[in-house]
C-alpha positions, 0 to 999 in steps of 0.5 A, a space after each residue: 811687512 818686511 820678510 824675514 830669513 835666517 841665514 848663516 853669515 861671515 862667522 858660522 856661529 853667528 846668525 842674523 837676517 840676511 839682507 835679501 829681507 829688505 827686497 823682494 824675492 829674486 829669481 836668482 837665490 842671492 848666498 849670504 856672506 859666510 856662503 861665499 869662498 874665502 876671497 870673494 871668488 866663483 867660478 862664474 865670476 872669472 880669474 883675478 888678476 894677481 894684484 886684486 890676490 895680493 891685495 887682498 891677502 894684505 887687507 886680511 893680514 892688517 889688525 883690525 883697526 878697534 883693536 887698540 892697543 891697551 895702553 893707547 889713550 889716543 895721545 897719536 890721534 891728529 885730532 886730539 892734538 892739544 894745539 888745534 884741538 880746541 879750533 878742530 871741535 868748533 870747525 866740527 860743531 859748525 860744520 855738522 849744524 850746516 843744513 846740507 850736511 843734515 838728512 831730514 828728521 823723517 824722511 821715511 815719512 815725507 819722501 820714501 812714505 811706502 818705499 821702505 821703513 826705518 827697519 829696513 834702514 836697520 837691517 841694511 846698517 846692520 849688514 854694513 856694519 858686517 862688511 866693514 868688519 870683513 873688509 877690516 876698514 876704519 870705523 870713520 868710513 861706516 859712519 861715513 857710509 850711514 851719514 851718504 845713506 841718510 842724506 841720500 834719501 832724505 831727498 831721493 825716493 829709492 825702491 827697497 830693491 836698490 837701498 842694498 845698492 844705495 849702502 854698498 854704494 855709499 861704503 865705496 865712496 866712504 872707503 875711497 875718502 878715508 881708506 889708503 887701500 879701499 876695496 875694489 868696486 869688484 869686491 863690493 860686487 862680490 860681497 852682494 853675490 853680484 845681485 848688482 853689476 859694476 855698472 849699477 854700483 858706479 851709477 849708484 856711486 855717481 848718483 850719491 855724488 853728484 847729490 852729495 856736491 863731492 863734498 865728502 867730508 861730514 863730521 859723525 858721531 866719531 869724529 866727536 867721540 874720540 874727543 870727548 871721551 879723552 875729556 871724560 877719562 879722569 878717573 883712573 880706576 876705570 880703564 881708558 881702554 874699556 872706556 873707548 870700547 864701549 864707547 865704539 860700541 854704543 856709537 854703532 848701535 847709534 847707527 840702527 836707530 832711525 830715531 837718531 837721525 834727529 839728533 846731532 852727532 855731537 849730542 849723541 857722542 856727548 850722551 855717549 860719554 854720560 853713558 860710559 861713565 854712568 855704566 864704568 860707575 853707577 854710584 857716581 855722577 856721570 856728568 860735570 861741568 868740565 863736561 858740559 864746559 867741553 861739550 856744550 851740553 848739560 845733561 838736561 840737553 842730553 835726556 832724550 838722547 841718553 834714554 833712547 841710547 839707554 834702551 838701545 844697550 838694554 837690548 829692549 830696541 833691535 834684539 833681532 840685529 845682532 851684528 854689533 853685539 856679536 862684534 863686541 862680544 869678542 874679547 878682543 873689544 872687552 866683550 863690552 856687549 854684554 857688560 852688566 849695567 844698571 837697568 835704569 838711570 837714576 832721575 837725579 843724574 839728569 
């Protein structure tokens, strides 16, 4: 049974498990990530260097990248122009049915078996999703990470002692591919409070990549969303706005399920849509054939997938990971966490 500890984390109001439950004990106490000082520095771990200051000083400075602005319905997204639109979405649809860019359904059952579970899988994502917040990177890039994660160990036995290792080293590869000033390796040491040296990470992130071919690019349940909630916002009573928030924040609780790795990207991002309609406006039918027509999915095809996202925003799956809840608490996302919806979906919607 995996250890559980209650530790502060990046925002002193907020606590959650600590990431040290997915290994054994160290000799060494390893701090949380509130515990360290503000710009990931000790006094063991020696000067930086000016540029590694500024640098970081600028990341800080940035806006988030979910904070949109309220007026944005995505019309400067290179990927919602209305040209290639329509070949980009058939490129995405071919690309993620590939087998080599598919992790195995249960790999927890027919490679890592006593290794690690699916909770400790949720508990490292869960934590991923903290850094990513910290480091202000694109949510592309945490997707990116979870998909080299799941793919990695779809074929690749890891003890539980390097699947911290196995994510940190996975968010560095996704922040090299999609951020235009990506963390340094030392940063990624740091956020770990060193309990992996800069050898291990490079190792680990050659590991991934030599596994990976170098093919990097792999379409996630974002690449999808952005597309398909721009189809599904036609009724204007409900805010784009609001609509996209909320769709970000069931497309990240996507990422703790285990049980979703059996699904495709495009049907979660299609569920997802069902989803936001069904929770901006339950007395309507979330789903048309506009939608289906764009998707390629009725709402039958989506049953199994709308439920278990269902169950995930009723709080009844993961109660104790809290990181993307309290993420979408703030008002800046709308607090869609803690939106009221409907406790049950209607049958006849599906």
């Amino acid at each position: 049974m995996v250890r559980k500890e209650n530790l502060p984390t990046i925002a002193a109001s907020k606590k959650r498990f600590a990431i040290s439950a997915i290994s054994s004990p160290m000799k060494r106490k390893r701090r949380a990530l509130a515990e360290l000082p503000p710009a990931f520095t000790n006094a063991a771990h020696g000067p930086r260097t000016r540029s590694r200051v500024q640098k970081e000083e600028k990341r800080r400075s940035k806006p988030a990248p979910d904070e949109l602005s309220s007026n944005d319905n995505g019309e400067d997204d290179p990927q919602l122009c209305v040209p290639y639109a329509a070949d980009i979405l058939a490129y995405l649809r071919f690309m993620e049915a590939e087998q080599k860019r598919r992790p195995m359904g249960n790999y927890m059952e027919k490679v890592q078996k006593n290794n690690i579970s699916a909770n400790m899988r949720g508990i490292l994502v869960d934590w991923l999703v903290e850094v990513a917040e910290e480091y202000k990177l694109v949510p592309d890039t945490l997707y990116l990470a979870v998909s080299y994660v799941d793919r990695f160990l779809s074929c690749n036995t890891v003890d539980k002692q390097k699947l911290q290792l196995l994510g940190i080293s996975s968010l560095l590869i996704a922040s090299k591919y999609e951020e235009i000033e990506p963390p340094n390796v030392e940063d990624f040491c740091d956020i770990t409070d060193n309990t992996y040296t800069k050898k291990e990470v490079v190792e680990m992130e050659a590991n991934i990549l030599k596994f990976l071919n170098f093919e990097m690019g792999n379409p996630t349940v974002k690449s999808f969303l952005r597309n398909f909630i721009k189809a599904g916002a036609e009724d204007k009573k409900c805010s784009y706005f609001q609509s996209d928030l909320l769709a970000n924040y069931l497309a990240e609780l996507s990422l703790l399920d285990y049980d979703c790795i059996r699904f495709l990207p495009s049907m979660i991002a299609a569920s997802i849509v069902f989803l936001v309609r069904f929770s901006m406006n339950p007395n309507r039918q979330p789903w048309n054939s506009k939608l289906q027509e764009h998707t390629g999915y009725s709402s039958s095809d989506l049953k199994d997938c709308i439920f278990a996202l269902h169950n995930m925003q009723m709080n009844l799956k993961f109660s104790s990971l809290t990181a993307i809840r309290e993420k979408y608490k703030q008002q800046k996302f709308k607090a869609v966490s803690i939106m009221i919806v409907p406790p049950e979906i209607p049958i006849f919607y599906i």
